[in-house]
VOGU-3710 file (C-alpha; in Angstrom, 3 decimals, decimal comma):
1> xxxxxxxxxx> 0,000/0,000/0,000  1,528/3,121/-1,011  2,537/6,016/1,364  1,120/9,458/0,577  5,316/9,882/0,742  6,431/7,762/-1,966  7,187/4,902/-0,108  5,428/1,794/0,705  3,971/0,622/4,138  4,543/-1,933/6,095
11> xxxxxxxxxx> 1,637/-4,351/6,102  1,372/-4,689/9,893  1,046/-0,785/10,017  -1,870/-1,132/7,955  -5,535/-1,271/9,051  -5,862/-5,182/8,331  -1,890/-5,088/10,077  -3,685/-3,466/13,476  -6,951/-5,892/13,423  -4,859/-8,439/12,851
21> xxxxxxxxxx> -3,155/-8,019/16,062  -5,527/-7,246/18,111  -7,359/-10,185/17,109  -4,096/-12,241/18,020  -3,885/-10,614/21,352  -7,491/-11,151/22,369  -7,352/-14,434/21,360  -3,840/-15,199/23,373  -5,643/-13,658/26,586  -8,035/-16,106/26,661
31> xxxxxxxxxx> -6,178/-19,164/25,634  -3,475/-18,270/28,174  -6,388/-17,826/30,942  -7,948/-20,957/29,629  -4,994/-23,295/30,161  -2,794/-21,300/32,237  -3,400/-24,219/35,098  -2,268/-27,161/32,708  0,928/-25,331/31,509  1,946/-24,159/35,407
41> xxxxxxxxxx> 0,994/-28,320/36,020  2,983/-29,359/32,731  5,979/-27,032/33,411  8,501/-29,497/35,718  8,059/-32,400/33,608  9,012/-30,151/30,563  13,090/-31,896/30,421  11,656/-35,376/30,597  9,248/-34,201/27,864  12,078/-33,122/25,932
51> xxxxxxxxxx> 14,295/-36,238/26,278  11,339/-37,977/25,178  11,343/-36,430/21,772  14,773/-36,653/20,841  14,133/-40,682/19,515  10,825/-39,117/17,871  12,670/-36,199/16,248  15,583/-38,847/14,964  12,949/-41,016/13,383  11,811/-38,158/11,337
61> xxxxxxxxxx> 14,806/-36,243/10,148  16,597/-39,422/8,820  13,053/-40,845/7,717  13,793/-44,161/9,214  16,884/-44,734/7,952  16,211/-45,620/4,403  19,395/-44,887/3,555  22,838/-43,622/4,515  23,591/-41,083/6,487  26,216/-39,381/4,690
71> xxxxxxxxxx> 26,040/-39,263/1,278  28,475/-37,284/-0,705  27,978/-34,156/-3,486  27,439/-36,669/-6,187  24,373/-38,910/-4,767  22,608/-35,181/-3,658  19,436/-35,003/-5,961  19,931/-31,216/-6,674  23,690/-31,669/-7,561  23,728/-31,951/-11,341
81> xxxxxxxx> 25,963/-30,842/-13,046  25,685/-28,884/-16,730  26,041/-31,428/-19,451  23,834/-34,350/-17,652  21,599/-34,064/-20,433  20,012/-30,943/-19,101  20,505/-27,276/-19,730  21,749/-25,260/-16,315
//
């Protein structure tokens, strides 16, 4: 949206920028005030909760282990080089 400057505006200092947040801030009140006793309950079992994801997290960034883990510049799919039979 154009400034009356010259310049363009930022889109949060727009009109839909400022509903926008308040609409996020109303609706942060009352989720915060809404669980605010679960997350105070949830809070010292938070490490353990953590630990617990690390296997979970492993599973999905090396998808199972479908294949090996390091794999050199040549076997990378988006490593071709010009002259593979495509144009660069």
């Amino acid at each position: 949206m154009p400034n009356p400057e010259g310049g363009s505006k930022h889109w949060l200092l727009s009109k839909q920028g400022f509903v926008l947040a308040g609409f996020l801030a109303v609706a942060g009140y009352f989720l915060w005030s809404e669980h605010e006793a679960h997350v105070k309950l949830a809070i010292p079992y938070f490490p353990y909760l953590l630990l617990l994801l690390c296997p979970l997290m492993h599973l999905f960034m090396h998808r199972g282990h479908d294949g090996p883990h390091h794999r050199g510049k040549d076997h990378a799919p988006n490593s071709r080089k010009p002259g593979d039979g495509e144009r660069p």
